[in-house]
ROTOR-583655 format. One record per residue: residue in three letters; x, y, z of N, C-alpha, C in turn. Coordinates in steps of 0.1 Angstrom, whole numbers, plus 2048, in hexadecimal, padded with zeros to 3 digits. Atoms other than C-alpha are relative to their C-alpha. Example, Ala and Ser with C-alpha at 12.3 -4.5 7.8 and 13.67 -1.06 7.14 Angstrom:
// residues 2
ALA8097F480087B7D384E80980C800SER7F77F58008897F58477F880B808
//
This chain:
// residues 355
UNK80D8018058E5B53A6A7FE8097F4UNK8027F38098E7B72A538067F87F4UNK7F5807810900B60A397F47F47FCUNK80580D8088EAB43A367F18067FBUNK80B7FD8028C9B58A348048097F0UNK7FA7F98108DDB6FA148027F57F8UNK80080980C8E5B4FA067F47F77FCUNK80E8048068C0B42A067F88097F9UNK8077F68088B6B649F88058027F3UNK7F480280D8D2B619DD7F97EF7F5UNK8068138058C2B3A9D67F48057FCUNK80A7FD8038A1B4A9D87FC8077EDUNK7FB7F88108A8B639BA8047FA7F5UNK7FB80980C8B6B4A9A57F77F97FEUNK80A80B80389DB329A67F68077FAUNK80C7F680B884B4E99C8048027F5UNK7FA802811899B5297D7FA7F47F5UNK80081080889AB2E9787EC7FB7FAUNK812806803871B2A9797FB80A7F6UNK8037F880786DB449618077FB7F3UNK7F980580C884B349497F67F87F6UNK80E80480A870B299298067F27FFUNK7F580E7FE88FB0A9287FB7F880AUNK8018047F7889B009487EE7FB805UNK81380780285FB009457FF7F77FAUNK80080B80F861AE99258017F6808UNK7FE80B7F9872AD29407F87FE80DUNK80A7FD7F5851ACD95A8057FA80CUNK7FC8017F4863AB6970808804809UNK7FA7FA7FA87EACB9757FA80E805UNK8047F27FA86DAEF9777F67F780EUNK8007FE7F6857ADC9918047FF80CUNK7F18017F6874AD39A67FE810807UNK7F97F380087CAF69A17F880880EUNK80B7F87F985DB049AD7FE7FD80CUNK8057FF7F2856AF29CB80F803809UNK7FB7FA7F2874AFD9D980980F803UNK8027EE7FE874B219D17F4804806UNK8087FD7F8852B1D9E38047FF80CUNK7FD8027F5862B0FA0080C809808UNK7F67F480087EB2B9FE7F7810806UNK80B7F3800861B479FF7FF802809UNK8047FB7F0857B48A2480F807808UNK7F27FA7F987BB4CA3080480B7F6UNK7F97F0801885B66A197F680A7F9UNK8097F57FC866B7AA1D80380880AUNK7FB7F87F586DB7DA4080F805804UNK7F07FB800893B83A3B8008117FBUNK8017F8807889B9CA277F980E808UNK8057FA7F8870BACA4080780680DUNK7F58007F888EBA8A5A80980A7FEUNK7F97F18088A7BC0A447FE809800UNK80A7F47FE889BD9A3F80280680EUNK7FB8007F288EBD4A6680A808803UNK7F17FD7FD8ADBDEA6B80380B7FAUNK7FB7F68098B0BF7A517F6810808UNK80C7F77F6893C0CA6A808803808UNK7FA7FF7EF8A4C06A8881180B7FEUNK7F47F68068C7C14A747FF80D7FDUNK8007F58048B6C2FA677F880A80DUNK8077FC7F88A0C38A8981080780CUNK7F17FE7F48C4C38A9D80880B7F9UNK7F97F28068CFC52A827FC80B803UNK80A7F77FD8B2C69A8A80280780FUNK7FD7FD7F28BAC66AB080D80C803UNK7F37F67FC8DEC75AA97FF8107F6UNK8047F28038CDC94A9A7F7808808UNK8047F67F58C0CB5AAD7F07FA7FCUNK8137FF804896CA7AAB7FD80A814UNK8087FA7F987ECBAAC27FD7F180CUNK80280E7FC875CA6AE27F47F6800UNK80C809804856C99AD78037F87F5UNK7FB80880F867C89AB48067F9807UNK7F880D7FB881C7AACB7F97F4807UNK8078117FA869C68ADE7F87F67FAUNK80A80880D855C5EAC080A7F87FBUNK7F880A804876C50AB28057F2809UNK8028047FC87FC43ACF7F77ED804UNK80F80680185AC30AD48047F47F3UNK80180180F861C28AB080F7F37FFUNK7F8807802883C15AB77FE7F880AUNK80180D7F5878BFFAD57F87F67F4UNK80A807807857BF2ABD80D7F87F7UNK7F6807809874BEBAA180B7F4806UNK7F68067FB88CBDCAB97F77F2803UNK80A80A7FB86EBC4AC87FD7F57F1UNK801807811867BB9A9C80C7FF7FEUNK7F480780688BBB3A978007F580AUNK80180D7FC88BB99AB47F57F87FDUNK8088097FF86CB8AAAE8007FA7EBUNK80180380C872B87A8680F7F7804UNK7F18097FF89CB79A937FC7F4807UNK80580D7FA885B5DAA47FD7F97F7UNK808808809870B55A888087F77F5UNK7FA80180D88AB54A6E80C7F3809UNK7F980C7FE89FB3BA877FC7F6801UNK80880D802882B23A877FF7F87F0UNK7FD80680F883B23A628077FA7FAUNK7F580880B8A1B1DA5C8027F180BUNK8018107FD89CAFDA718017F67F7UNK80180680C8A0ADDA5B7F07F8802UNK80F80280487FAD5A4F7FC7F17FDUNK800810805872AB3A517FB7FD7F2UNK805803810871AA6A317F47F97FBUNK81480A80284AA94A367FC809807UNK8087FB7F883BAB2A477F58027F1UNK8097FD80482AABBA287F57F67F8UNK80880F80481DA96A1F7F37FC806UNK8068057F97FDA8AA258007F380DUNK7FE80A7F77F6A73A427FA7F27FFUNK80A80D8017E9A4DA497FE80080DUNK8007F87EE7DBA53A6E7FB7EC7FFUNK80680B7FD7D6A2BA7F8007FF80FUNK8027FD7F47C6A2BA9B7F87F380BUNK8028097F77BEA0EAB67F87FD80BUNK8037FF7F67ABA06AD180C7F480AUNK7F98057F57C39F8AF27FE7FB807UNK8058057F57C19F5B107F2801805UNK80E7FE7FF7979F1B1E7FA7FC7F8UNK80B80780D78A9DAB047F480E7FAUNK80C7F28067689EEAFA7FE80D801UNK7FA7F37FD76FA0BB0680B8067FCUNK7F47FC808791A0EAF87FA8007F0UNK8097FF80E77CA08AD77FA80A7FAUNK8137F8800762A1FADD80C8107FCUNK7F37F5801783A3AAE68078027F0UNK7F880080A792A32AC67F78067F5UNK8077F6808774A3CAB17FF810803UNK7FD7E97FB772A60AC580D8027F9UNK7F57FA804795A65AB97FE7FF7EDUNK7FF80581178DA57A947FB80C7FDUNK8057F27FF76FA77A9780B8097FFUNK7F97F1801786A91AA580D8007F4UNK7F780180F7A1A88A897FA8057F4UNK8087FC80D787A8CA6D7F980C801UNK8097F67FE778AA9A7B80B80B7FDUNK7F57F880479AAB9A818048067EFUNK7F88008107A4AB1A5A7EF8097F7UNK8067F4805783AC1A507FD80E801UNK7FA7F37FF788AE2A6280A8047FDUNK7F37F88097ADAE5A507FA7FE7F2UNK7FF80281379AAD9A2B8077F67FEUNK7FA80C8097ABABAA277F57F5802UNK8038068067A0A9CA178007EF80BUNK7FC8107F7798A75A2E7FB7FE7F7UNK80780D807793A56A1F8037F9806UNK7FE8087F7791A39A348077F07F8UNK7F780C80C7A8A1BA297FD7F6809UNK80C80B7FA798A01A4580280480EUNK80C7FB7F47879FEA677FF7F3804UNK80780B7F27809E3A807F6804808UNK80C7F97F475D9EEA8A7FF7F980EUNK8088077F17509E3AB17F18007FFUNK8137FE7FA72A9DDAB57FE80A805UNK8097F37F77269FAACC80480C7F8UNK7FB7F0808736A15AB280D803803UNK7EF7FA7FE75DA13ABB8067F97F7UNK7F580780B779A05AA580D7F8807UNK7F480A7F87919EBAB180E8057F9UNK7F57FD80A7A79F6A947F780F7F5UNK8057F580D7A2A19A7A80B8037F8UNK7F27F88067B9A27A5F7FB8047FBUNK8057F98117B2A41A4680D807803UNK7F97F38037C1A5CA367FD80B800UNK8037F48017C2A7DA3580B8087F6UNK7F87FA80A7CEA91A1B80180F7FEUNK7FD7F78007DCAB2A1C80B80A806UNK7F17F78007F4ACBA1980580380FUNK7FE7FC7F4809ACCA377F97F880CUNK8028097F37F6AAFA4C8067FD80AUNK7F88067F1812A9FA5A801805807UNK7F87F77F9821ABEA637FA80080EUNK8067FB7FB802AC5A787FE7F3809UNK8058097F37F9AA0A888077F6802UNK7F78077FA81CA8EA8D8017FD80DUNK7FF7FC7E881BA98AB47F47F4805UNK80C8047F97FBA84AB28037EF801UNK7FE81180180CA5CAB0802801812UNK7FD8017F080BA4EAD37F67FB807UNK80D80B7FA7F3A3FAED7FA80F809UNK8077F77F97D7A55AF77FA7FD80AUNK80A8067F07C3A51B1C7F38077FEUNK80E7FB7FA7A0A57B217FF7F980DUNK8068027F078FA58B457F28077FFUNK8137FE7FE766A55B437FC7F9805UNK80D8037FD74AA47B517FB7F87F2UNK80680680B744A2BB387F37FF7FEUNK80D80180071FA27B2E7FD7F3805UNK80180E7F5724A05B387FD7FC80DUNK7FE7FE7F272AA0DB5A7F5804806UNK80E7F87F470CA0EB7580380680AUNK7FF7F37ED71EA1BB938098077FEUNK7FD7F480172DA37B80812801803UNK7F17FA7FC754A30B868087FD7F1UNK7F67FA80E76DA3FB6E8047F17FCUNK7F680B80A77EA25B5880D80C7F7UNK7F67F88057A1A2FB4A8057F87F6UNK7FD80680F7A5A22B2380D8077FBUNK7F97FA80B7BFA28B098007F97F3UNK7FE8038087C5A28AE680B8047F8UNK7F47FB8047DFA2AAD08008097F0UNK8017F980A7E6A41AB380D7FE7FBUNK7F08018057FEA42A977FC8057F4UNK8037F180E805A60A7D8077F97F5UNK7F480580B819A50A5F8008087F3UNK8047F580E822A6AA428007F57F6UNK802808806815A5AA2480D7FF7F8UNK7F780180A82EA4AA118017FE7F0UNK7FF80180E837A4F9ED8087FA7FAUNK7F980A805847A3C9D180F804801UNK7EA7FE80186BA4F9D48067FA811UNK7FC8027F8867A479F98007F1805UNK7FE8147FE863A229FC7F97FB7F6UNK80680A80E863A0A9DE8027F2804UNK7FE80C7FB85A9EA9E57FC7F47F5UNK80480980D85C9CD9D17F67F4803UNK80780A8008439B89CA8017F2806UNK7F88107FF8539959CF8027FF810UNK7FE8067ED85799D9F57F1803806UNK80D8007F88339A09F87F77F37FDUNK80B8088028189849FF7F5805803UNK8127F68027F698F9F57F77F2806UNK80880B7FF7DB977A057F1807802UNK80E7FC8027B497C9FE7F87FB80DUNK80B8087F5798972A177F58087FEUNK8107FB80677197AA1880180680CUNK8017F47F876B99BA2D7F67FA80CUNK8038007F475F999A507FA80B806UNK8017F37FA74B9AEA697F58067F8UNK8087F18057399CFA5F8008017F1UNK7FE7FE8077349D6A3D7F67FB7F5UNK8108008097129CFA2A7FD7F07F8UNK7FD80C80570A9B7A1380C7F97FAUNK7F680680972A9B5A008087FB809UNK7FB8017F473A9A6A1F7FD7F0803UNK80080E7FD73F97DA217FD7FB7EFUNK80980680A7319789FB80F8007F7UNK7F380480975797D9E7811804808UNK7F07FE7F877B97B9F380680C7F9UNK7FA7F08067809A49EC80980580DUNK7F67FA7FB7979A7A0B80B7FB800UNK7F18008087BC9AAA0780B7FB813UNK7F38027F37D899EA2380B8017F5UNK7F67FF8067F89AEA1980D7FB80BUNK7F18017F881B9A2A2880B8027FBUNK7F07F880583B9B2A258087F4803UNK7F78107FE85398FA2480B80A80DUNK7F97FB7FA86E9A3A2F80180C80FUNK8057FC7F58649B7A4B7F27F7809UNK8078057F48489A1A5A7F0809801UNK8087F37FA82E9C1A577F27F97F7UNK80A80280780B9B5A4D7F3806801UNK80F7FC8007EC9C7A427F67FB7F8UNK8098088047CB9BFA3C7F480F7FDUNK80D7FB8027AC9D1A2C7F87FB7F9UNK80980880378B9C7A247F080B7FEUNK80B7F87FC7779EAA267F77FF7EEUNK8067FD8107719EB9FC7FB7ED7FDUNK80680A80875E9D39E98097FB7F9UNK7F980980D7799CE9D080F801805UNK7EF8077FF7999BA9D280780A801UNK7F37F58017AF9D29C37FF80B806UNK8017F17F77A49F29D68067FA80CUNK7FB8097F47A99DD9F68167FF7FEUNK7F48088057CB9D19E880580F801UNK7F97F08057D59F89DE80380580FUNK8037FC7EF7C99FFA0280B7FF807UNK7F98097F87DD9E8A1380D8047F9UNK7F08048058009EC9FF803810805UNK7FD7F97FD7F9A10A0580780680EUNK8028027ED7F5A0CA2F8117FD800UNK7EF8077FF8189F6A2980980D7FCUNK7F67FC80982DA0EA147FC80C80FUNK7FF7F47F3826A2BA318077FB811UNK7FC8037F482AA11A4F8107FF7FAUNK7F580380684CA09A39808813805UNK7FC7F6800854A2FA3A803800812UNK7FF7FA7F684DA32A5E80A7FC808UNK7F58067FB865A1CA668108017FEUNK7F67FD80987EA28A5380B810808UNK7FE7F67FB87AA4BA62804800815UNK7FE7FF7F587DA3CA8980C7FA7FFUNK7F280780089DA26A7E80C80E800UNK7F97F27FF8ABA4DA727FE80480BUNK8037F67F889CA5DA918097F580FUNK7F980B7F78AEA3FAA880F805802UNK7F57FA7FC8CBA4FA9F80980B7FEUNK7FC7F07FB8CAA71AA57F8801810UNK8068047F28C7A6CACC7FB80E805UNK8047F77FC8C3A8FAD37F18057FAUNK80D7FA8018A3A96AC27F57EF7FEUNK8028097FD898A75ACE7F980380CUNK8057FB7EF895A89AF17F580E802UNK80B7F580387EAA3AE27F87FF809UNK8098067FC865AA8AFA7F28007FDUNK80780280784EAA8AE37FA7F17FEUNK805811807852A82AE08057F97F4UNK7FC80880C85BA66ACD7F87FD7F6UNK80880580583BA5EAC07FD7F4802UNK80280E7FE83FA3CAC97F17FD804UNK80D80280181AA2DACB7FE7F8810UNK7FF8017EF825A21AEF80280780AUNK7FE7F67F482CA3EAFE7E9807801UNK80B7FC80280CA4DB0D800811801UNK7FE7F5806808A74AFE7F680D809UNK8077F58027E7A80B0A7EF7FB808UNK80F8097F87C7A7DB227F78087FFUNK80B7FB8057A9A83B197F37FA80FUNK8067FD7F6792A8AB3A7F2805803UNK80C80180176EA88B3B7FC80B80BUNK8017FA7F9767A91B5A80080D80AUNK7FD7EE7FC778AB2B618038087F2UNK7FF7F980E774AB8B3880E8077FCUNK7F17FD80779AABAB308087F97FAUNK7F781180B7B0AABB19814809807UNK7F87FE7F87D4AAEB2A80D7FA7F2UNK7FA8058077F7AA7B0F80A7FF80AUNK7F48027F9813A99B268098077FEUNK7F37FC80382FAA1B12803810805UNK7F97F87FE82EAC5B147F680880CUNK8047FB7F6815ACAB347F48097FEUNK8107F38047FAADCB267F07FB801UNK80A80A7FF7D8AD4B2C7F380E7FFUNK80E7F28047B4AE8B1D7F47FA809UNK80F8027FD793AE7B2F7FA8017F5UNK80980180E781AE3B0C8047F37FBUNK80280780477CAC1B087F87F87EFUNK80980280A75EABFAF48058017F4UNK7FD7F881476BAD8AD580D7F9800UNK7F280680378DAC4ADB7FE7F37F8UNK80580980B77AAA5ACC7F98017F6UNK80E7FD808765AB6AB58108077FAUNK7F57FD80B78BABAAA380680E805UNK7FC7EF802793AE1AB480F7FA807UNK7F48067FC7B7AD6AB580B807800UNK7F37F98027CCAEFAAD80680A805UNK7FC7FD7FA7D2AFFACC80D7F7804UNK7F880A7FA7E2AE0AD980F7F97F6UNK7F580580C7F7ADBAB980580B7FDUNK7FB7F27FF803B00AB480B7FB80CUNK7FA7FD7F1811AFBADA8087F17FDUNK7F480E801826AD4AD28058087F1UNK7FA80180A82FAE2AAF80F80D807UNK7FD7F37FA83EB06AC28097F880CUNK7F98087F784DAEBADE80A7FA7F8UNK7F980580585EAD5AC480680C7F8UNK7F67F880986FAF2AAE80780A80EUNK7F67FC7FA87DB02AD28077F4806UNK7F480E80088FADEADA8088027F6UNK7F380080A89EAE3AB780880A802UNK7F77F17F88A8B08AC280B7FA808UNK7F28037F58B9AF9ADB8087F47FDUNK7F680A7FF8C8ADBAD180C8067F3UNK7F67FF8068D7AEDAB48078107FEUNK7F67F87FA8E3B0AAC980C7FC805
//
């Protein structure tokens, strides 16, 4: 670990050279290359650095010991070399998570689509609460939604939702969240008060960009139709919604939230080019079988992830057994207890798979 942490400190150094160079600025697509990954060099050899400092305490505290001190200095040094010994293990943890390999879409925005399932109206109704706590979440980190379409219900649920969310480090944060979630309430529907057990399904897709899937035109059929449903006056009066199909894969989306064709159109090719990625990334993830068994999850949108519990106000995550009494603030977006604790789950499976 030490040799490969000297030779990211050695990469680090040079790269700072290199972004300083006046040659190298003139050329912007290369210095930003440069830059973002002497940013992404920074955190590890901060703490490498903080690590050394480490060590060089503990070397020089163990020198101290084999000199005549008074017995009150020895036990001060002493005192002084447990604390140090406790910050070199907990900095030789951090720095092995680091050097984990880093997914290469954690820092991509997301396209979150989310379903209602099993429970007709109720699975509807479920699917908007999750639409909230998503948008709520993304505006207690500062990032950015835009809704790309929506299958309203009459009673206020969504048969179908997608948006985006945009910001730094999304995926990183709500990958864990694809999968089929449970609720168990007391529907409003219901007169004699017995639980009903809904699900819906969720799915995180890092947005994809043009280096990551290019798709050509010619394998797509674009077909128009007059909007349907919710959606005001502009809604049945001009054929401004888009049906996209991917020839070659079979994958078709549809939006109809915007008034105009081509936003619709943009919409929709965008929805594609991400489900295109996500598919891309479970064909790679197919076959690497061991982080397949994460128990974090596959993500799969079939597997069920996570129950959400009215009645005794808890939301419960299968995979790694954890479960909060704070329902309420858990839909009202306070999520990042429960994502702290799967992100901290999935980087000790990598510990161990690549012990």
């Amino acid at each position: 670990m030490l040799d490969k942490l000297e030779f990211i400190e050695e990469k680090y150094e040079d790269l700072s050279h290199k972004i300083s160079d006046p040659e190298i600025i003139a050329d912007q697509s290369q210095w930003q290359k440069l830059v973002k990954e002497h940013a992404g060099l920074e955190i590890i050899v901060t703490e490498f650095r903080a690590y050394k400092s480490v060590l060089k305490n503990i070397e020089d505290s163990r020198s101290m010991l084999e000199e005549s001190l008074d017995r009150e200095m020895e036990d001060m040094v002493k005192q002084e070399l447990v604390e140090l010994q406790e910050k070199k293990e907990s900095l030789e943890q951090e720095l092995k998570v680091l050097l984990l390999p880093k997914d290469p879409n954690d820092d991509k925005n997301v396209i979150v689509e989310i379903r209602g399932a099993a429970g007709g109206e109720e699975a509807a109704l479920f699917a908007g609460d999750l639409c909230r706590m998503y948008i709520r979440y993304a505006e207690r980190m500062g990032w950015k939604v835009e809704m790309l379409s929506s299958n309203p219900t009459d009673i206020g649920g969504y048969k179908e939702v997608i948006f985006e969310i945009d910001g730094k480090g999304a995926y990183s944060r709500l990958k864990y969240e694809s999968g089929a979630h449970r609720v168990q309430r007391v529907p409003d529907t219901e007169a004699s008060g017995r639980i009903h057990t809904s699900t819906s399904t969720v799915a995180v897709l890092p947005e994809a960009e043009d280096v990551d899937v290019e798709i050509n035109m010619n394998d797509l059929r674009i077909d128009v139709f007059r909007s349907g449903g919710h959606g005001g006056q502009s809604v049945n009066t001009t054929d401004s919604a888009v049906r996209v199909t991917h020839l070659p894969t079979n994958l078709v989306v549809s939006c109809q939230d915007e008034k105009s064709q081509l936003k619709n159109k943009e919409k929709a090719i965008k929805i594609l080019k991400s489900r295109l990625l996500e598919m891309e990334i479970e064909r790679h993830n197919a076959e690497i079988a061991s982080d397949r068994k994460s128990q974090v999850g596959t993500g799969d949108r079939s597997e069920r992830i996570r129950t959400y519990n009215f009645p005794q106000g808890r939301v419960t995550d299968h995979r790694i057994g954890m479960t909060l009494y704070q329902l309420d603030s858990f839909l009202d977006g306070d999520l990042d207890q429960m994502i702290d604790a799967l992100i901290t789950d999935a980087q000790a499976e990598k510990l161990k798979n690549a012990m």
